[in-house]
N, C-alpha and C positions, 0 to 999 in steps of 0.2 A: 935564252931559254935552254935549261941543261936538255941534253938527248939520249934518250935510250940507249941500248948498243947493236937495235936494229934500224937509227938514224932517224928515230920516230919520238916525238914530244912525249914528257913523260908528265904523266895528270897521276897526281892523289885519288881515288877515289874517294869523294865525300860521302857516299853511300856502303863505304867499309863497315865490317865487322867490328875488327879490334884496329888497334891504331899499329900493330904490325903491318897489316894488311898494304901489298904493292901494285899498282898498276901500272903497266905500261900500254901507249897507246899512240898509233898513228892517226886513225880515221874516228870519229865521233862513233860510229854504229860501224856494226858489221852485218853480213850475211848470216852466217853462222856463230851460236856460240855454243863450243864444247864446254860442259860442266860435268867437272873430273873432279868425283870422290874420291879422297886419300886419307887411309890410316896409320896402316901400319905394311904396308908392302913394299916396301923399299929394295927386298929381292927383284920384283916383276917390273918396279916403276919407269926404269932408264928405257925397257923394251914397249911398253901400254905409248911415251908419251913421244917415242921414235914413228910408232906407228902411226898414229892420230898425228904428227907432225908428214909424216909421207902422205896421207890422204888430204892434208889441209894444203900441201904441195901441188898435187893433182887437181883438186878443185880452183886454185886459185889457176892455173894453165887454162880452167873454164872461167875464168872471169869472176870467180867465188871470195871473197874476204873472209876469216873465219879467226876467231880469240879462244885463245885456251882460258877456263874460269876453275882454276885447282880451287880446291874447298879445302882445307885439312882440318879435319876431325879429330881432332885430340890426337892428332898425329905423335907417332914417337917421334926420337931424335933424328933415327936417320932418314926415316921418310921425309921431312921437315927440312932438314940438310940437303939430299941432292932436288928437289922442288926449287928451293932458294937461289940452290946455286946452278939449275938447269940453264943452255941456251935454247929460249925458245924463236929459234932465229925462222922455221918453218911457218909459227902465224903471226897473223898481222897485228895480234895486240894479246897479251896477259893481264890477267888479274890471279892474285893468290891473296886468298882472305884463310884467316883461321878463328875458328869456331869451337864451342866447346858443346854439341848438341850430346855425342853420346847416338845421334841418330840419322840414319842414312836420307830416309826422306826429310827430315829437317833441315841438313845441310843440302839437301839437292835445292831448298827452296831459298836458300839462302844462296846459294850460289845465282841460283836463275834472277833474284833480287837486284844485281851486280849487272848480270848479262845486261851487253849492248845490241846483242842480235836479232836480227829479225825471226830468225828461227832457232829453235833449244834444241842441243842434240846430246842427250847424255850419255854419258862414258863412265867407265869402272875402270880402279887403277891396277888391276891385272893380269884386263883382257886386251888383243888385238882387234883391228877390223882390218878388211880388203883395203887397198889402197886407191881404190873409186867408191870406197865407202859413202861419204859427205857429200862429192860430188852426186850421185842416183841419190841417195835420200833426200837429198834440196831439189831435186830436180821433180821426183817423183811427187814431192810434197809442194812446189809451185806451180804446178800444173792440175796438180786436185781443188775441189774445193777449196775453201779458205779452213772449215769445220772437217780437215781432217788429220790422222797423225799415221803416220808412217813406221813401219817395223823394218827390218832388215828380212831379205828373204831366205837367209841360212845362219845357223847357229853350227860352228865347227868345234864339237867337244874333243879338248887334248886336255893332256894330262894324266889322272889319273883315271879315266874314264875316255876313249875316240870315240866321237861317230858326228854324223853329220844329221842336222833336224832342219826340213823344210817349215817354212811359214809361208802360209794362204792368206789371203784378204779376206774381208768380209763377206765375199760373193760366199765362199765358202763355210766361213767360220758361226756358225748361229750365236747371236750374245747369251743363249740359255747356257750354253758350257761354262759362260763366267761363273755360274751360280758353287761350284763346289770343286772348278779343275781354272787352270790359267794357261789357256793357249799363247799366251805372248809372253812376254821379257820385257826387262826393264832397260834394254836399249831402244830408244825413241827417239822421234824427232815431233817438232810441232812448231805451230805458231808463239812466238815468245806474248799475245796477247792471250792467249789462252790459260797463261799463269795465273789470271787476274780471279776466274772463276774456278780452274780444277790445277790444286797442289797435292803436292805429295803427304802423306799422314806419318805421322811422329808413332813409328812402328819401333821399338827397341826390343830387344830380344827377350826382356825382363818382362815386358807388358802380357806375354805369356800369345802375342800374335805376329805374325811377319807378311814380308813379300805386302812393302810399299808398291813394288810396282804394279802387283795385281789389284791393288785397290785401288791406284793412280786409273788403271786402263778404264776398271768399272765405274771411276765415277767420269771419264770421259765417254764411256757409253752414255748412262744418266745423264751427260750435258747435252748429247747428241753429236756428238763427234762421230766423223767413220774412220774406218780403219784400212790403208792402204798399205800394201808388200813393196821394196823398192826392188825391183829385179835383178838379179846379181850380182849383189850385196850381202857381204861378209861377217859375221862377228866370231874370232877366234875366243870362245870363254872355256878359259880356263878351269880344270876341275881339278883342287886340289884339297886333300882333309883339312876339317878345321876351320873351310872356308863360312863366312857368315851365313850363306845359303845353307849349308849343311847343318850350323847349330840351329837353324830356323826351324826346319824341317824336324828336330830330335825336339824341338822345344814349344813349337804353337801350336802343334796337331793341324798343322795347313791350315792353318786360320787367317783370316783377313777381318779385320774392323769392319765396324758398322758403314755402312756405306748408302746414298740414295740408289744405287744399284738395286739396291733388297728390300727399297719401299716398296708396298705392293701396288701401287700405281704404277709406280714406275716402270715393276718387273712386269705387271702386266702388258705395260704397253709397249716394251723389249721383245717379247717373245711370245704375245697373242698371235701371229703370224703364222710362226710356224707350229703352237702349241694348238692350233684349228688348222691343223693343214695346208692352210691356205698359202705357205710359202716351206718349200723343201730345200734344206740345202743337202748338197749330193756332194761324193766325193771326187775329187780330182779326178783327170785322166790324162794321161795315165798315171797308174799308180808308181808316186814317187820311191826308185831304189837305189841302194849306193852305186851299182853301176854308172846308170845314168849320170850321177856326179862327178864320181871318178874317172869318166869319162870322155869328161866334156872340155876339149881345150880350152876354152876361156876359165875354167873353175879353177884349172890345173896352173896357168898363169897369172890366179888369185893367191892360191894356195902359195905357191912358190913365192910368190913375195913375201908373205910372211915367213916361210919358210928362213928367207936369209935373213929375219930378227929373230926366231926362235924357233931353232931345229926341231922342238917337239911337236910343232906343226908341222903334219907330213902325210903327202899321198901316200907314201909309201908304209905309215903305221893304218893310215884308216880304209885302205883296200881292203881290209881283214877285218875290220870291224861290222859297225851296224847304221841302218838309216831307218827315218822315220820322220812324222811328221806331225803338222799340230792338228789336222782332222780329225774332229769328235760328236760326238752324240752327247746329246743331255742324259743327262742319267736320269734316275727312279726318283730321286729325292728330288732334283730339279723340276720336274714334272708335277710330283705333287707339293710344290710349293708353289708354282701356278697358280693349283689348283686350290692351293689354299687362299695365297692372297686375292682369286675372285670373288670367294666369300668373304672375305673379311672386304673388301672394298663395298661389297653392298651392304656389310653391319655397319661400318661408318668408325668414328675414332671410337680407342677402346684407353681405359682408365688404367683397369686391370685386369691380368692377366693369372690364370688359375689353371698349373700343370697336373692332372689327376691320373690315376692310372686307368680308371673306368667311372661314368654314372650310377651305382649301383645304393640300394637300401641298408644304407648302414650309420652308424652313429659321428663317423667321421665327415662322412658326406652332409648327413643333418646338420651337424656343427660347421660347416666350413659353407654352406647354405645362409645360414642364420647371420653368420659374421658377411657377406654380402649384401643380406639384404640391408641389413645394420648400417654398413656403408653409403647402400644406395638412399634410407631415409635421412642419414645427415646429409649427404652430396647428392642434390637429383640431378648431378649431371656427369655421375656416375655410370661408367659402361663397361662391362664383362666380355670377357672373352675366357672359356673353360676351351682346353685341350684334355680327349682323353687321349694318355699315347699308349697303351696297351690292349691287346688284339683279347676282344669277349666276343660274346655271341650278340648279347643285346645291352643296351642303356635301361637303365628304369631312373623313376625320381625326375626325368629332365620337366615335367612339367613345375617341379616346383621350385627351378633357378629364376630369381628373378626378371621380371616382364626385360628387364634393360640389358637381359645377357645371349650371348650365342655359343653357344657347343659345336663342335669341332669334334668328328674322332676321326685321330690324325690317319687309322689303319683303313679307313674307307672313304678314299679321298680318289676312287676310281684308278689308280696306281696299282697294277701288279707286278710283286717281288717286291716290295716295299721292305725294308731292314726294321729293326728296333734301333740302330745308329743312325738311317736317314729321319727317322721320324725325330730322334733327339736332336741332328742337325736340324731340321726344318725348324723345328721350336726354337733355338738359338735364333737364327736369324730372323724369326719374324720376331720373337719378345725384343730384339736386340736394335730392330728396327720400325716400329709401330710408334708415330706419334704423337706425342703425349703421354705415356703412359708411364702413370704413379705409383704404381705396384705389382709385385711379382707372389702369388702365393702357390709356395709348392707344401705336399702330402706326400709324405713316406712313401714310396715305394720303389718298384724296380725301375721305372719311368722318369721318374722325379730326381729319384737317389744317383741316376747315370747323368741328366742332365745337369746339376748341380754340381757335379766331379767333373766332369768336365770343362764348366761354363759358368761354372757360381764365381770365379773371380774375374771372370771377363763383364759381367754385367754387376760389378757392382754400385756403378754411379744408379741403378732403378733400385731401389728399397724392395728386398725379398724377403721374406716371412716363409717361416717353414712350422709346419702345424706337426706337431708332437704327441701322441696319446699313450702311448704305450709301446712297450715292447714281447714279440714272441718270447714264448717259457717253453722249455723240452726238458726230458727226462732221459738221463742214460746211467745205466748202470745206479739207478736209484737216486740219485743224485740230481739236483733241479739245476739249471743252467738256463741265466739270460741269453735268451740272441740279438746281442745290442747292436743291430743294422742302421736304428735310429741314431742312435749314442755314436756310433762309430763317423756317421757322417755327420755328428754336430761335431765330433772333435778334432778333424778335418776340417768343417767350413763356418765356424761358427763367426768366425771374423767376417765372412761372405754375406752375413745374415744380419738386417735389419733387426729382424725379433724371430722370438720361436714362442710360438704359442702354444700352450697345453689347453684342455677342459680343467684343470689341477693343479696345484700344486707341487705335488708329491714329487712327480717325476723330473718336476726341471729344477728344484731342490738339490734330486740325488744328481742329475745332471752334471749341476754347477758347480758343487762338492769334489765329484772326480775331476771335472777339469781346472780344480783349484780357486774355484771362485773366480775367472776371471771374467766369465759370462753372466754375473746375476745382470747385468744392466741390460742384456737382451731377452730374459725371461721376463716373460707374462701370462698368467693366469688367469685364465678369460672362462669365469663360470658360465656353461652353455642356458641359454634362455630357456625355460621350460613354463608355459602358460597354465597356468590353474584355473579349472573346466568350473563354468558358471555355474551347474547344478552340481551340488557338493553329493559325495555320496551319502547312501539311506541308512539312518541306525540300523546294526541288525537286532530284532529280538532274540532270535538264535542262529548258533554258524549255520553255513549253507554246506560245511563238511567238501570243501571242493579250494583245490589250490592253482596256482595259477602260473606257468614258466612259460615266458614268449622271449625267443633268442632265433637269432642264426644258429641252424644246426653245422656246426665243424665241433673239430677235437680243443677249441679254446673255450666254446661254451659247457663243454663239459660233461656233455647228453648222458654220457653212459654212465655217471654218476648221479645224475638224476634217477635213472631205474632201478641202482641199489639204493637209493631210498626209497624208492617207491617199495620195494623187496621187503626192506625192514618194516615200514610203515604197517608192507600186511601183515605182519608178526602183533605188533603194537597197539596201532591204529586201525585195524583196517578199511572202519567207515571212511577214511579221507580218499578224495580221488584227486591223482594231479591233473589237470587240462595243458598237455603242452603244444605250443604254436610255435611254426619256423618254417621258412623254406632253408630247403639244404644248400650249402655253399660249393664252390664245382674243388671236387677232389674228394673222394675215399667214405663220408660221412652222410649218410641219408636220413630218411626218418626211419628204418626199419631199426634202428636205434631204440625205441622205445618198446620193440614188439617183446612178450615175455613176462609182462607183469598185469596184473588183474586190474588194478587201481593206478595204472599209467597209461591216458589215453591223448593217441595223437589227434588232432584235431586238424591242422591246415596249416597254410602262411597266413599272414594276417595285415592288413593296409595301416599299422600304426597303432597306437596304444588306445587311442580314440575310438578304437572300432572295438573295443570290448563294454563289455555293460560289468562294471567291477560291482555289482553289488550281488552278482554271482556270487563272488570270492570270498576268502577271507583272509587271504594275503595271497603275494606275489612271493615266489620260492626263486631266489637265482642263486645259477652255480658258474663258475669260469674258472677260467686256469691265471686267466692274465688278462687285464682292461683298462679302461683310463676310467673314467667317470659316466658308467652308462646311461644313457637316456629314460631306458624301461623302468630304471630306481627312482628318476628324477619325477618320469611321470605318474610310475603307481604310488609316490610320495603326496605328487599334485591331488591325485584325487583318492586319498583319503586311505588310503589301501596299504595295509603294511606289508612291509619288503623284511625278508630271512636271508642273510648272504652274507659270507665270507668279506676279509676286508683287504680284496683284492686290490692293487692300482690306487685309484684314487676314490674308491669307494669310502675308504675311511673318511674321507672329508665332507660326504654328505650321511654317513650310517652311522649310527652309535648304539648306546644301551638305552640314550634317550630317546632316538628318534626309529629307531628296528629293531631287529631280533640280530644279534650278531653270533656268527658259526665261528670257531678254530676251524683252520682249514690246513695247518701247520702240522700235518699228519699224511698218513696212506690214506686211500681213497674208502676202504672201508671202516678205519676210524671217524674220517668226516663226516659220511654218510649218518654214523653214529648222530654225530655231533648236531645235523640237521635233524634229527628225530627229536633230540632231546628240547630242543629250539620250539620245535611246531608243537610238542608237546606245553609248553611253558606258553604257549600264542592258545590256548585252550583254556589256561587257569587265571584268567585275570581280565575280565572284560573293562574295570578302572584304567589298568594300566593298560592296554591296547589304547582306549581315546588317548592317553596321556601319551603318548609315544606317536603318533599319529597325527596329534596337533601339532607338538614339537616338529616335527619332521615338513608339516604343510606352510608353518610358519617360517621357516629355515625356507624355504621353496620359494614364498613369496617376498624375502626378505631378498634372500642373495641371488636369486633364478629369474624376474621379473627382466621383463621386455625395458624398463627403465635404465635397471641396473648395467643391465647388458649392454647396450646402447654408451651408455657413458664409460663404459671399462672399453667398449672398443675405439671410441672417441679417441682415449689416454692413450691408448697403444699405437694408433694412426696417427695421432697427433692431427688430430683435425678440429676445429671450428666447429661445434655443433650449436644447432637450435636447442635450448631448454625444452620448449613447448613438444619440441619431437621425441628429442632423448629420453625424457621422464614418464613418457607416456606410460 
């Protein structure tokens, strides 16, 4: 039997990596196994594996067996070179496997694969530990539970950064802090059964997340593991640029992967404790400072060991520096994600998930309603969850989201000091960790537009839809200017995105044109449903001389061009009177907008198009700056009522010469004005051609607008299974 060259049998591992892969071996199992990730450090490596050979020295004077398990990771040459050709005469058996993962937590689990130890005890290839390192952490971890894992109880930063950071146990440490901050490190020990259920996650730098080991810790929370300090226990980590922690930190935005940590059961039942008082954790005492450290013989007898492997570890540079430690408080956003996931645990699993910026009455809202409930009659096992994540005074509309949904508004979730960042954090981690769930739909806004920039390419295994209508128009210096806030975030994350839906056309046309055509396969145009009302409107024998504008009063519908029509009319027309309807929207624009003109009278807000009696009228007059395919045209279409409007958005797609009165709008504002007089003027000379334009228009309505229709175009875009019998209805 050949023999090692520490007089010990040498065994193939059949459980190798690659067929490079060497083991060496005295004892079948060990005590400990060290698993030491290597890259590219070949400067640090000869001192990391001196170290970790003096503490497996030390242990074994305790009776301890302990195997070095090197992993190299796409190792360069030299790091790869002195590994191969190290003496590891300090422990009782090696393995050195190489891998090509590209990833730290993949090779840690590849390594532990390997291990023969009763216990894991990981290591990095360019830190030191105390030289009673191994021996207190096996010690401290044989004497716990079997369900627990152990930290080191100091972290000594040299390099390019000294100071010394204590670690606390659990008595201290509340598991709410996992939720958005990592009180521990990725040096650990555990039970090597404990592999079986919680490994490391395939975090790469590329994945746009980092810090395996904070995700490793929290889903060992979620398994129920506790968490034990070894007492006077060392880890020298090294702080130097460039290190992987450092690009982590510039590149995930402190992100960690999804995890059972952030089920809401889960996190419930992590931190109901102390999120009901009913368990405080308090801090230390006394309060840990570097004196105390620096002052303590035994620390100073650690120190100095290391010391004489690398002089940059030194009392003498960290008397001057800083200490601190891992005692924290849950933050604001931890708090109310609690507070979110106890609601969501009494709604039950959710399908889908819908980020808006508020509840409120408006045509985007109506449409993105419609397309749910669409959803829910093909799927009745269809369940909603709406988040609103922007701070209003009040919701309206919520009675009409579907029976099967629950609303959330993330700013009143009993949390004060809440951020516009925690509330986008908290929405990441629940869409990111919710059950089941088959889709993501976000709406333009400031809410939506930040979670998406942030998060749209971390969740893109859940199909996201992003609902498209329009974009703001401003004027400076006479000159009209898109503000394409829409536009800019589809050409950014259009890759991020399942589909983008319009009410139109038009707009994901121009869209897809500027980004080259490379997105028509995620545009779709989802004509919004608009039902036409059982009692058709009454002939009239003669006009009723009375006109009709129901809008949101802001600067996009136009108001104050409404009253220079109204101006002109009394020059012209003067029998006509306009009836306008609107609540005003919150910024700058009221109804005192219409005050000033004889034959322009405001009337109120109004509960829906339903709530007028059109046979009042004799058309509907609309004006705007900028829209997608409004509703108020679709329905004074439905019933019977001719529409006078610009061919704003994607007005063109449902207005024509056939089916309305079309305005030039392709002027100043007192030309247009014009151009509406001459309009209502020609809506006066032709009672033939009114029914003729007004059929047209109702037939177009029940043609492409129909609850059937609709139904089957959302089918096509969800790609779902429908019932005939439902969809056609």
């Amino acid at each position: 039997m050949k023999l090692n060259r520490f007089g010990s049998k040498m065994i193939k591992s059949a459980r190798g990596i690659s067929d490079k892969n060497t083991s060496y071996y005295g004892n079948v199992s060990v005590d400990i196994s060290i698993i030491l990730n290597a890259h590219n450090e070949y400067r640090y490596l000869h001192r990391t594996i001196l170290s970790l050979g003096e503490a497996a020295q030390y242990a074994r004077i305790h009776g301890l067996s302990t195997e070095i398990v090197v992993v190299l990771d796409r190792a360069d040459v030299e790091t790869a070179s002195l590994i191969d050709a190290y003496n590891y005469k300090a422990f009782d058996g090696v393995q050195i496997i190489k891998v090509s993962n590209g990833s730290l937590g993949l090779s840690r689990n590849d390594g532990i694969k390997v291990a023969r130890g009763t216990y894991i005890a990981t290591a990095d290839a360019d830190d030191l530990v105390s030289f009673n390192y191994l021996h207190k952490m096996y010690m401290t971890a044989h004497s716990s539970s079997s369900n627990t894992i152990v930290f080191p109880e100091y972290y000594f930063g040299f390099g390019t950064d000294c100071y010394i950071w204590k670690f606390y146990n659990s008595e201290h440490i509340s598991p709410a802090v996992f939720f958005d901050k990592h009180p521990y490190v990725s040096r650990v020990m555990f039970r090597r059964e404990h592999s079986d259920r919680v490994r490391f996650a395939d975090v790469s730098l590329s994945s746009g997340y980092a810090y395996e080991d904070w995700h490793f810790n929290c889903e060992c929370l979620a398994a129920g593991l506790e968490i034990q300090v070894a007492k006077s226990t060392i880890v020298f980590y090294r702080q130097r640029a460039g290190s992987l922690l450092r690009q982590a930190d510039t590149l995930s935005s402190r992100l960690i992967p999804a995890s059972k940590y952030f089920e809401p059961e889960t996190f419930v039942k992590l931190t109901w404790m102390e999120m009901n008082k009913e368990k405080i954790y308090k801090a230390p005492e006394p309060v840990f400072s570097l004196n105390s450290f620096v002052n303590d013989a035994f620390m100073n007898e650690l120190v100095a060991g290391a010391n004489q492997i690398d002089p940059a570890v030194s009392m003498g540079i960290l008397k001057y520096r800083h200490a601190g430690s891992n005692f924290m408080q849950p933050s604001n956003a931890c708090r109310a994600y609690f507070e979110l996931c106890e609601r969501i645990i009494e709604g039950g699993a959710f399908t889908d998930v819908v980020l808006l910026p508020s509840m409120s009455k408006g045509g985007a809202e109506k449409f993105i309603i419609s397309v749910l409930d669409s959803l829910s009659e093909i799927d009745p096992g269809t369940r909603i969850l709406v988040l609103g994540g922007e701070q209003v005074t009040k919701h309206e509309w919520l009675e009409r989201l579907p029976a099967n949904s629950l609303f959330i508004d993330l700013h009143r979730l009993g949390v004060v000091g809440l951020s516009q960042a925690d509330v986008e954090l908290i929405s990441f981690r629940i869409v990111g960790n919710l059950q089941g769930l088959k889709r993501i739909h976000v709406k333009n806004s400031i809410y939506a537009d930040n979670f998406v920039r942030k998060y749209g390419h971390k969740i893109k295994t859940i199909p996201t839809y992003n609902y498209y209508f329009c974009e703001e128009h401003t004027y400076h210096g006479g000159i009209g200017y898109t503000n394409g806030y829409g536009f800019d975030l589809i050409s950014e994350h259009y890759s991020d995105f399942s589909g983008i839906i319009s009410d139109h056309g038009g707009i994901l046309e121009t869209a897809n044109a500027l980004l080259g055509g490379g997105a028509a396969g995620k545009m779709h145009a989802l004509y919004a449903e608009c039902a036409v009302p059982a009692r058709r409107k009454e002939l009239q024998i003669k006009p009723q001389n009375r006109l009709l504008w129901a809008s949101r009063i802001d600067e996009q519908k136009r108001p104050e061009l409404l009253r220079k029509i109204a101006n002109k009319l009394q020059l012209s027309m003067p029998w006509l009177v306009i009836e306008a309807y609107g609540s005003a929207a919150s910024g700058g624009v009221d109804a005192t907008v219409f005050q000033g003109s004889a034959n322009l009278k405001y009337i109120g807000g109004f509960e829906g198009f339903d709530s007028f009696d059109t046979n009042r009228y004799d058309a509907l007059i609309y004006t705007t700056a900028f829209d997608g395919l409004p509703n108020v045209i679709l329905e004074a279409m439905a019933a019977e009522l001719p529409v006078i409007s610009t061919l704003v958005g994607g007005i063109g797609e449902i207005l024509s010469a056939q089916t309305g009165y079309v305005v030039d709008g392709d002027a100043d504002d007192d030309v247009v004005a014009n151009n509406y007089v001459q309009a209502l003027a020609a809506l006066y000379q032709d009672d033939a051609l009114i029914a003729h334009k007004v059929s047209k228009a109702n037939a177009l309505i029940r043609e492409r607008h129909s609850k059937g229709a609709f139904n089957r175009r959302v089918a096509e875009i969800f790609e779902l299974q429908r019932l005939e019998s439902e969809c056609d209805a």
